[in-house]
MMTF fields as JSON, N, C-alpha, C and O atoms, coordinates in Angstrom:
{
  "mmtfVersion": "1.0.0",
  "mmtfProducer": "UNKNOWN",
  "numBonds": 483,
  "numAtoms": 484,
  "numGroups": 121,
  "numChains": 1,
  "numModels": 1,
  "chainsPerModel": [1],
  "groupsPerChain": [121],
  "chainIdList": ["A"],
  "bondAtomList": [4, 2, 8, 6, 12, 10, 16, 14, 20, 18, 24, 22, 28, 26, 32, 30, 36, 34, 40, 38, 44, 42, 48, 46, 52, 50, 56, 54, 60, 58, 64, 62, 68, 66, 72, 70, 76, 74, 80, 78, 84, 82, 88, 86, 92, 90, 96, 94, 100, 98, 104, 102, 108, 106, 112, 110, 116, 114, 120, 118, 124, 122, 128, 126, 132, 130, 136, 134, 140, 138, 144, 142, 148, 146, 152, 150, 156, 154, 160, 158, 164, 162, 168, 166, 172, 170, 176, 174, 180, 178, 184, 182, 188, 186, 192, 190, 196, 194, 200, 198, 204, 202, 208, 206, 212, 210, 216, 214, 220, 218, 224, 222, 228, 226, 232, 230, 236, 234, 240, 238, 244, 242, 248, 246, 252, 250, 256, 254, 260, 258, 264, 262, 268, 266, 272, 270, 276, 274, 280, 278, 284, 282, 288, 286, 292, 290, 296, 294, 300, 298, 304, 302, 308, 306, 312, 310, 316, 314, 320, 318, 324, 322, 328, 326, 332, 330, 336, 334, 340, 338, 344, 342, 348, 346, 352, 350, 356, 354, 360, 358, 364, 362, 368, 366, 372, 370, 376, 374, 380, 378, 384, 382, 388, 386, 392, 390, 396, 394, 400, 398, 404, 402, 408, 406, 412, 410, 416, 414, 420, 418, 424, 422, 428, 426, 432, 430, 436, 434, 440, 438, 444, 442, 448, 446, 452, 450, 456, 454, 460, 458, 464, 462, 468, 466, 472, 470, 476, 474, 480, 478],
  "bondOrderList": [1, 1, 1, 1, 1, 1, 1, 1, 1, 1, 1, 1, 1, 1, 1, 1, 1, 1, 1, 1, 1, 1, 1, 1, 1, 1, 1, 1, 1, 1, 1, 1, 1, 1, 1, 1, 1, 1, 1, 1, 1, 1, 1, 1, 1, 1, 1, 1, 1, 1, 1, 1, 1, 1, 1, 1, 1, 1, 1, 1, 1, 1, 1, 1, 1, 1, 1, 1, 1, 1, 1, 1, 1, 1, 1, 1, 1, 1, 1, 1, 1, 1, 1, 1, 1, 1, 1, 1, 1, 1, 1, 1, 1, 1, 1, 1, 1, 1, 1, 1, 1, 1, 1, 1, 1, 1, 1, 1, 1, 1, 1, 1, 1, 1, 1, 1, 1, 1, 1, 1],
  "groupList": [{"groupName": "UNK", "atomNameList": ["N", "CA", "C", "O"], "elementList": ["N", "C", "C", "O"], "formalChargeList": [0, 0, 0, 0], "bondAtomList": [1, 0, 2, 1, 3, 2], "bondOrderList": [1, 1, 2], "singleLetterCode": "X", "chemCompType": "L-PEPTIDE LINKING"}],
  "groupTypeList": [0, 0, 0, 0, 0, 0, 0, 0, 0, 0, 0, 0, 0, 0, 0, 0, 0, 0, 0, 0, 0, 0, 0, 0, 0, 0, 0, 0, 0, 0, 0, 0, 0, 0, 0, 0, 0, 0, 0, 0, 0, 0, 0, 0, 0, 0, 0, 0, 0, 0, 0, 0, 0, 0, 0, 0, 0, 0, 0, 0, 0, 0, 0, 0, 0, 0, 0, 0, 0, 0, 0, 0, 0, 0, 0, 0, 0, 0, 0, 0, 0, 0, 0, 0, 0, 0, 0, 0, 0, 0, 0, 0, 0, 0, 0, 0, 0, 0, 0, 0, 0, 0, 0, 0, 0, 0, 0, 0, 0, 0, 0, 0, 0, 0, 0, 0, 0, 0, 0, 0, 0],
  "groupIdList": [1, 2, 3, 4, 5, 6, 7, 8, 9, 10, 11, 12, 13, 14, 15, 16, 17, 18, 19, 20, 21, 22, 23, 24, 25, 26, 27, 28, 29, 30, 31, 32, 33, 34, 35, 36, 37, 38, 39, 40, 41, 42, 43, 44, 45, 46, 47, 48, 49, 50, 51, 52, 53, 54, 55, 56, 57, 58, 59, 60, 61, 62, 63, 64, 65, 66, 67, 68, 69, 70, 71, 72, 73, 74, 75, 76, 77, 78, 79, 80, 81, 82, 83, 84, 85, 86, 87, 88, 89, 90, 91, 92, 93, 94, 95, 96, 97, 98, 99, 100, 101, 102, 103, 104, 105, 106, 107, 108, 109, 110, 111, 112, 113, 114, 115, 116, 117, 118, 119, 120, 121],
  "secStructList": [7, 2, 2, 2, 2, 2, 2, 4, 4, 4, 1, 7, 7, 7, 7, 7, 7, 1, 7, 7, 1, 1, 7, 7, 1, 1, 1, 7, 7, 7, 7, 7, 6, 6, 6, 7, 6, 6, 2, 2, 2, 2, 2, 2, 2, 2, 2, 2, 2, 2, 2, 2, 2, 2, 2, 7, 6, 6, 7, 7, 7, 7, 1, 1, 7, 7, 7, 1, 2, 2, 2, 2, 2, 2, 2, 2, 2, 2, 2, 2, 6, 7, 1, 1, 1, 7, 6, 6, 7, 6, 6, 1, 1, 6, 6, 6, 6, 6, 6, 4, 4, 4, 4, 1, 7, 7, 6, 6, 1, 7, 7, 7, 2, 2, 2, 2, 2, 2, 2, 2, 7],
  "xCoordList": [-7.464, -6.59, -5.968, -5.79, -5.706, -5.917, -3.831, -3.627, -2.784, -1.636, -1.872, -1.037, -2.198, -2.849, -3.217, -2.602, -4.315, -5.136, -4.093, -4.536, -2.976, -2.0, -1.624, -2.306, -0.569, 0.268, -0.343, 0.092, -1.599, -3.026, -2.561, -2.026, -2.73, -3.237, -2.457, -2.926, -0.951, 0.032, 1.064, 2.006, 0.394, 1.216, 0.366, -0.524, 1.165, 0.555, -0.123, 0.725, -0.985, -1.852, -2.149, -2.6, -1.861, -1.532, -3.012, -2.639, -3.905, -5.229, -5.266, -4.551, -5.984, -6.665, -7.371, -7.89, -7.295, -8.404, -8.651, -7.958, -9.779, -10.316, -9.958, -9.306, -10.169, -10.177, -9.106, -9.003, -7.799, -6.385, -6.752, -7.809, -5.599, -5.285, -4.982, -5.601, -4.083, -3.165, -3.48, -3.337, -3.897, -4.091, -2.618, -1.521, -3.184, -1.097, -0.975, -1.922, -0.058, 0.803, -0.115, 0.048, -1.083, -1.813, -2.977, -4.069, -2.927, -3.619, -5.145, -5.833, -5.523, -6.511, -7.544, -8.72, -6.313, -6.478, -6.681, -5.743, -8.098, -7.88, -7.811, -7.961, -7.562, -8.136, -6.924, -6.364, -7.042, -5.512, -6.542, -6.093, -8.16, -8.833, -9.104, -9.337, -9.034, -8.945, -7.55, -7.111, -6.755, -5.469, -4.275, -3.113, -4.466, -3.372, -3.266, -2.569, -3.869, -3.074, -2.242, -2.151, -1.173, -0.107, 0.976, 1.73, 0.813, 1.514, 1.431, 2.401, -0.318, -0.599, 0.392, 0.915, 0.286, 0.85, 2.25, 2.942, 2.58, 3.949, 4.585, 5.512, 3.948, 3.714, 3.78, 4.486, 2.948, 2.395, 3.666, 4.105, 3.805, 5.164, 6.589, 7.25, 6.91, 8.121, 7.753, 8.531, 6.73, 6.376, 6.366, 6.76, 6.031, 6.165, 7.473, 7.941, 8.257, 9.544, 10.355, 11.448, 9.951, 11.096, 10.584, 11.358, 9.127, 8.803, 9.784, 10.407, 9.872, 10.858, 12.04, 12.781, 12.53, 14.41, 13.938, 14.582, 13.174, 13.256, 13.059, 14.041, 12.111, 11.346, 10.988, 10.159, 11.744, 11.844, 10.319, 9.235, 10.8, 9.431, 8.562, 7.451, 9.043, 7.699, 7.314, 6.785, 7.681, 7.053, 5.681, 5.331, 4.634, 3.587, 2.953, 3.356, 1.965, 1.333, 0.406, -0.46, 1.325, 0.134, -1.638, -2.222, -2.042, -3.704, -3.7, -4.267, -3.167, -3.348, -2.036, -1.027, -2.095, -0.546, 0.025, -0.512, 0.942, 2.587, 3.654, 4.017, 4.23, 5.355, 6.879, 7.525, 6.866, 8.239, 8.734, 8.138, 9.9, 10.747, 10.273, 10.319, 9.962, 9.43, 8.32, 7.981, 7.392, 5.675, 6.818, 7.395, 7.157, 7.296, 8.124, 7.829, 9.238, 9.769, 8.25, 7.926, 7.297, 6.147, 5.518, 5.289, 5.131, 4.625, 5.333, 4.706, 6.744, 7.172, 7.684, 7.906, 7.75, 7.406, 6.076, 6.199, 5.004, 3.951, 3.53, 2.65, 4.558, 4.462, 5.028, 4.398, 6.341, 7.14, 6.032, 6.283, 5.065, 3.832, 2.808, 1.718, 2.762, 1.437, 1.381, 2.461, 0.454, -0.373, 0.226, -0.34, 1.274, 1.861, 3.615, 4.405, 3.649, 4.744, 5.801, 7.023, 5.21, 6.314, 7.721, 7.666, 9.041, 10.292, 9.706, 9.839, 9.227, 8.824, 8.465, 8.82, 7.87, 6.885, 7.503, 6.969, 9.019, 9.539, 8.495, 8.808, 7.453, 7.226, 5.768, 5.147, 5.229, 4.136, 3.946, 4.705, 2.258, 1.647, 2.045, 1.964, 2.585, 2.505, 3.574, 3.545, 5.053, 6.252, 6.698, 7.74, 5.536, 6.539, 5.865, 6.632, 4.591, 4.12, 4.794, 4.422, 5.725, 6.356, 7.853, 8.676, 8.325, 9.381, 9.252, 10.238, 8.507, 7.89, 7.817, 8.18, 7.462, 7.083, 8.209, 7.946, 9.105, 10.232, 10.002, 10.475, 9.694, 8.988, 8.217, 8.126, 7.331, 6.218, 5.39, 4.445, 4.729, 3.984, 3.354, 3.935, 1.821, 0.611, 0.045, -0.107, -0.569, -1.331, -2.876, -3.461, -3.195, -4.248, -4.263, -5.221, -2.693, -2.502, -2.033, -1.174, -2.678, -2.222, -0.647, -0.271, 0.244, 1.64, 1.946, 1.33, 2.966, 3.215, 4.067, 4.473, 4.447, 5.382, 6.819, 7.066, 7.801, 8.795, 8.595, 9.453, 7.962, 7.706, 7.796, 8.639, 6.484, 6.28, 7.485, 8.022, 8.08, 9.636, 10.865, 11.634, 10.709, 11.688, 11.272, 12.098, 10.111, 9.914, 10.608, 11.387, 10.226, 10.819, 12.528, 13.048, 13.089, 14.543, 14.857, 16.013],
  "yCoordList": [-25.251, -25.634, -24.395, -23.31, -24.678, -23.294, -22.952, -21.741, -23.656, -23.861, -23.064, -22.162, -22.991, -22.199, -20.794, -19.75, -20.946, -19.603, -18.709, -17.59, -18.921, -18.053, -17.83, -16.989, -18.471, -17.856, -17.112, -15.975, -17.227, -16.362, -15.086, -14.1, -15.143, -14.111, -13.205, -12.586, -13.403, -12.989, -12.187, -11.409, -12.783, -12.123, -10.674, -10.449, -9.622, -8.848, -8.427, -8.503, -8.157, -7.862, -6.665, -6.131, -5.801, -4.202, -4.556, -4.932, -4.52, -3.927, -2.67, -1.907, -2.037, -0.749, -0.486, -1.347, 0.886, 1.541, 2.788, 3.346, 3.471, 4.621, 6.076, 5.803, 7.186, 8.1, 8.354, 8.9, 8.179, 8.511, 9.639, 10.266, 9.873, 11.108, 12.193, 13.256, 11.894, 13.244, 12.135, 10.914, 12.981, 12.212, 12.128, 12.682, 11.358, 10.902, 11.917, 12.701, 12.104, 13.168, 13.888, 15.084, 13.731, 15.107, 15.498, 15.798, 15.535, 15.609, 15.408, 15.669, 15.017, 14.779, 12.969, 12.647, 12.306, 10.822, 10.552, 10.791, 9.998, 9.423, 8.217, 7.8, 7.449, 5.917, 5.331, 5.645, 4.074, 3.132, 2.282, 1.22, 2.548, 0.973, 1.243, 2.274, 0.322, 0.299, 0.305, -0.117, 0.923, 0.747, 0.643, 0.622, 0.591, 0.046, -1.26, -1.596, -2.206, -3.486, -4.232, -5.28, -3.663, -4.445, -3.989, -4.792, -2.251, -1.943, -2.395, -2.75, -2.521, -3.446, -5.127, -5.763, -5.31, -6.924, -6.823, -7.717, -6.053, -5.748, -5.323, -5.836, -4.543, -4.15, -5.29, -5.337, -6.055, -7.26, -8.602, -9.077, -8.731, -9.55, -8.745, -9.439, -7.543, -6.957, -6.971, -7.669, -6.378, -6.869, -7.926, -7.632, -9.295, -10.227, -10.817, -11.598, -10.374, -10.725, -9.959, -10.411, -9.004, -8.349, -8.635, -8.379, -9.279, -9.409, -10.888, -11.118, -11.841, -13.034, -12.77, -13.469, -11.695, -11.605, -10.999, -11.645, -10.135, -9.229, -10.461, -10.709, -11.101, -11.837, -13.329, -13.923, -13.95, -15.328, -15.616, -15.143, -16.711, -17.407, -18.042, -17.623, -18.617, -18.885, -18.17, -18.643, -16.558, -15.726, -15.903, -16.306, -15.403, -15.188, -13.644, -13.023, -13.38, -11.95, -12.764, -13.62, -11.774, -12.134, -11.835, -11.299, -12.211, -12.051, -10.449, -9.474, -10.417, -8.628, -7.937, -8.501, -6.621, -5.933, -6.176, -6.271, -6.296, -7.113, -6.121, -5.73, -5.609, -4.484, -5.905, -6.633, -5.712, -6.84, -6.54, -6.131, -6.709, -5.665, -6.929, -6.541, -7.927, -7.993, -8.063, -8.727, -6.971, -6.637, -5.608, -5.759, -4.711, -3.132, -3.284, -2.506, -4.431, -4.351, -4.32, -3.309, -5.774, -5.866, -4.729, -4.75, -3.612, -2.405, -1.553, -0.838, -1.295, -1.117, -0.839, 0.254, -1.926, -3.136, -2.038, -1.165, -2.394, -2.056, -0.407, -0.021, 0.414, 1.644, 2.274, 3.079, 1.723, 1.262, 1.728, 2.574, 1.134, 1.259, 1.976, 1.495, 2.957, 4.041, 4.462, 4.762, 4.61, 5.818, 7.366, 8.044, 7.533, 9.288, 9.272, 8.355, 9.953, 11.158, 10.864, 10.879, 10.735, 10.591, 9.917, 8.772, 10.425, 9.725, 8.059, 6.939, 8.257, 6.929, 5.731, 4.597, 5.979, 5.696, 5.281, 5.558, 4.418, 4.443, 3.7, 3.89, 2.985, 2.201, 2.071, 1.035, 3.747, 3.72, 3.519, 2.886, 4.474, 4.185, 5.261, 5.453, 6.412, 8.021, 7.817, 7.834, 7.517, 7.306, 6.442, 6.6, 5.003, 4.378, 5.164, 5.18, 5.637, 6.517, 7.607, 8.176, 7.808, 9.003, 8.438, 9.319, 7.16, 7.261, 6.459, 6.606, 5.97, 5.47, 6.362, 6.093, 7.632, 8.982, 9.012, 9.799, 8.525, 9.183, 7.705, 7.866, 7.007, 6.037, 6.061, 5.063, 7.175, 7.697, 7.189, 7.165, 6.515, 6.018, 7.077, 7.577, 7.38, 7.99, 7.65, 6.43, 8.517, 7.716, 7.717, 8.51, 6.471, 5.644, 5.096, 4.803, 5.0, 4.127, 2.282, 1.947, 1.621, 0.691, 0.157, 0.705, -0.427, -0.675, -2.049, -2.907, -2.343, -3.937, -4.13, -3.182, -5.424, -5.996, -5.28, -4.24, -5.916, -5.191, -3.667, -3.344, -2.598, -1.209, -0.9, -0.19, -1.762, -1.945, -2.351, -1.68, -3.543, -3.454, -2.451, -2.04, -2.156, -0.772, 0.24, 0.482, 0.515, 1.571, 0.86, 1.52, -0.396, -0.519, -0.863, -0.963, -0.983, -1.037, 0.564, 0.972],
  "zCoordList": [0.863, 1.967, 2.625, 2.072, 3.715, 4.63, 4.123, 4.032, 3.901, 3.278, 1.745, 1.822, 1.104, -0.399, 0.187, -0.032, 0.96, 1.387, 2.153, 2.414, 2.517, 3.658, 2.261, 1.675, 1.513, 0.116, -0.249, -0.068, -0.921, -2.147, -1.142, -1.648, -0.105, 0.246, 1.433, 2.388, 0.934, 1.035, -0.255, -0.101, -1.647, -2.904, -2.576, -1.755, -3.778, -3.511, -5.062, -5.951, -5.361, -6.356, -6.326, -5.312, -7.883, -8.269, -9.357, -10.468, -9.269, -10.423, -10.918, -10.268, -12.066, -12.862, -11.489, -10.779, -11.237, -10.8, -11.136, -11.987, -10.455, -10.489, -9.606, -8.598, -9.721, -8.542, -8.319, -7.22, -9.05, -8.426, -7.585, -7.645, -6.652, -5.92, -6.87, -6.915, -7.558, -8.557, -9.778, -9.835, -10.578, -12.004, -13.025, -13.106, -13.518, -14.707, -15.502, -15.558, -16.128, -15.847, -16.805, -16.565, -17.864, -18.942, -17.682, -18.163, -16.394, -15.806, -15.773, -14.786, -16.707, -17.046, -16.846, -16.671, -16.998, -16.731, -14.978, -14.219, -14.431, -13.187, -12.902, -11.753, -13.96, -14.19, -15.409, -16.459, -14.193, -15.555, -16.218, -16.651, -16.452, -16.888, -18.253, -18.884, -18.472, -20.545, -20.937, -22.006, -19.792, -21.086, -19.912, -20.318, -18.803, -17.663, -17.429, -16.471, -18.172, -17.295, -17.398, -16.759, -18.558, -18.996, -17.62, -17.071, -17.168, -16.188, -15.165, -14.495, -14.657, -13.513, -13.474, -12.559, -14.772, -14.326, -14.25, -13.762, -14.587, -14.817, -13.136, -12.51, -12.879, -11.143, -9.984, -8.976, -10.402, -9.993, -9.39, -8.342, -10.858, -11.138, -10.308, -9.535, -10.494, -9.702, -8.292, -7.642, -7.531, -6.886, -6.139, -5.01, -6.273, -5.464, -5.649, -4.82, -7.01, -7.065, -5.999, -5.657, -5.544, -4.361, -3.326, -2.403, -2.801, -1.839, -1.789, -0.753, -2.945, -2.347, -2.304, -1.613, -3.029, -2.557, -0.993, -0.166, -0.401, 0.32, 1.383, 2.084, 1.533, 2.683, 2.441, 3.13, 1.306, 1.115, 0.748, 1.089, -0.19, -1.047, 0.878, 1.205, 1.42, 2.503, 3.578, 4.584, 3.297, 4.168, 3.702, 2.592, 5.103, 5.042, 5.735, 6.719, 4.911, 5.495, 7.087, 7.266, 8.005, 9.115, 8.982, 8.041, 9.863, 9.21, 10.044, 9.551, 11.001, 11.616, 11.754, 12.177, 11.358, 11.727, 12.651, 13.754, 12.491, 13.368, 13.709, 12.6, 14.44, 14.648, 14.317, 15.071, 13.048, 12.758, 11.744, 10.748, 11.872, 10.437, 9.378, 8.21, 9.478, 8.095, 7.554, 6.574, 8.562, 8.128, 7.808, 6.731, 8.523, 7.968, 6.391, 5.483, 6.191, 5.012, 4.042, 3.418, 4.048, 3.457, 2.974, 1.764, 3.67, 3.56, 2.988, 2.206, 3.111, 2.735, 0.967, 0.446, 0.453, -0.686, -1.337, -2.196, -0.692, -1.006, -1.433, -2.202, -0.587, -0.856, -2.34, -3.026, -2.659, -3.678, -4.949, -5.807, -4.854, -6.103, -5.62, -5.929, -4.968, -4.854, -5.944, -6.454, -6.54, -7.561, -6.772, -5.914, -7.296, -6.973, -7.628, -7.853, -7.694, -8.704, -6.992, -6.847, -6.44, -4.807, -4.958, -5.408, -4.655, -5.043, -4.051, -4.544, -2.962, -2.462, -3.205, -2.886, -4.038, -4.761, -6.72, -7.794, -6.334, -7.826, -8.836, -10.011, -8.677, -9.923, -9.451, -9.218, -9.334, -9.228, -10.762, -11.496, -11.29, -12.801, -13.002, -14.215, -12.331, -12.508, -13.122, -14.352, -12.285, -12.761, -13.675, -14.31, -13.84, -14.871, -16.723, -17.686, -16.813, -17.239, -17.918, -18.945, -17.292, -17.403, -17.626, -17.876, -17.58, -17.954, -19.704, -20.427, -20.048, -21.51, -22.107, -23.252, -21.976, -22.592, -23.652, -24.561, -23.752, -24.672, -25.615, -26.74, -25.516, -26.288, -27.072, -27.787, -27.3, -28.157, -27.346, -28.135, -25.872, -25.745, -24.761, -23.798, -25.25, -24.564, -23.586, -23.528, -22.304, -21.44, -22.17, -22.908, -21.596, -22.105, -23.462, -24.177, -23.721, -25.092, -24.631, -23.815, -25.236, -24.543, -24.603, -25.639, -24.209, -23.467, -23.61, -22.978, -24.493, -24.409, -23.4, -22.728, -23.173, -21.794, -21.974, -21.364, -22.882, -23.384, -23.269, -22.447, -23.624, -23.219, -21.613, -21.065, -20.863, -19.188, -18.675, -17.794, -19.179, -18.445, -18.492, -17.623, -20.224, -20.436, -18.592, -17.712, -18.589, -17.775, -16.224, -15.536, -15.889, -14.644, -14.226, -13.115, -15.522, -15.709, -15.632, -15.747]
}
């Protein structure tokens, strides 16, 4: 139903990927797959939770860019989680990565929920 298909495809969805720009922080890692997706969901979930305080549970993503403060908040939102060390960028994988570190926890060790939230608190 075309009512379903506007929501779906308006949340916003954080996946593992490949090729970072700047790799996590042992510089060596370019890839969250095998052991990023507790952060991804974790991402995921904060994420569309600020997209509804920010822009209410029945906003919708227009189907083409819009000059409207609440596409730009949207994007906004969205920048929030880049893959980069960028202050822009609080709860990218680089930064929350790096704030677990005093946790004993390794990159590419895998990350329970409780740990993934420690980092976004």
């Amino acid at each position: 139903p075309p009512g379903f298909y506007a929501d779906f495809t308006s949340r916003i969805w954080l996946t593992c990927r490949s090729n970072f720009p700047i790799p996590i922080r042992d510089k060596t890692r370019s890839s969250d797959s095998r052991w990023g997706s507790t952060i991804r969901t974790s991402q995921s979930l904060l994420a569309n939770a600020l997209l509804i305080v920010h822009l209410g549970r029945d906003w919708r993503c227009p189907p083409h860019q819009v000059q409207t403060a609440d596409y730009a908040k949207y994007v906004e939102i969205i920048t929030w989680f880049l893959d980069t060390l960028a202050p822009a960028a609080p709860f990218s994988v680089h930064r929350m990565t790096s704030t677990v570190k005093h946790l004993g926890w390794g990159v590419g060790q895998w990350l329970g929920y409780s740990a993934a939230f420690h980092a976004i608190k």
